[in-house]
N, C-alpha and C positions, 0 to 999 in steps of 0.2 A: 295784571300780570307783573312778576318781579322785575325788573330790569336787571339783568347779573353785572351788567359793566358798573351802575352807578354801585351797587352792593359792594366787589368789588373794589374800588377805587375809595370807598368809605373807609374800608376796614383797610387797609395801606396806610391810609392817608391818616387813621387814627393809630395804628401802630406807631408810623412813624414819629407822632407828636408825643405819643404816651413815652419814643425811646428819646427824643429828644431833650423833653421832662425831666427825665432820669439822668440824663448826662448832665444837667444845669443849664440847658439853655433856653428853658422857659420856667418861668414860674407855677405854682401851681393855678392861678389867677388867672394868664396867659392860655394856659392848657386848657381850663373850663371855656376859654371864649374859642379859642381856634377849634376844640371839638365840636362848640355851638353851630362855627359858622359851616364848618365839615357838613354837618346835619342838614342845615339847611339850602346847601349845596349840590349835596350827592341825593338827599333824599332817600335814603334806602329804606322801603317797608319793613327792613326787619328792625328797624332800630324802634328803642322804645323808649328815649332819655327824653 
């Protein structure tokens, strides 16, 4: 069964970093690991990186 909160709180939390990103305040380098640890966090079955 999905869990909709971790789903959710993944895709926020990857918004956020992707608009972070974008501003300058992560690098691209930066970005691939906090989406990593996002993932391995939240877990959401829809994710498929």
């Amino acid at each position: 069964m999905m869990n909709v909160k971790s789903e959710i709180q993944h895709i926020l939390v990857t918004r956020t970093l992707e608009d972070m990103a974008q501003a300058g305040f992560l690098t691209a380098e930066e970005l691939t690991t906090a989406k990593r640890l996002a993932v391995e966090k939240y877990r959401p079955s829809a994710v498929w990186e």
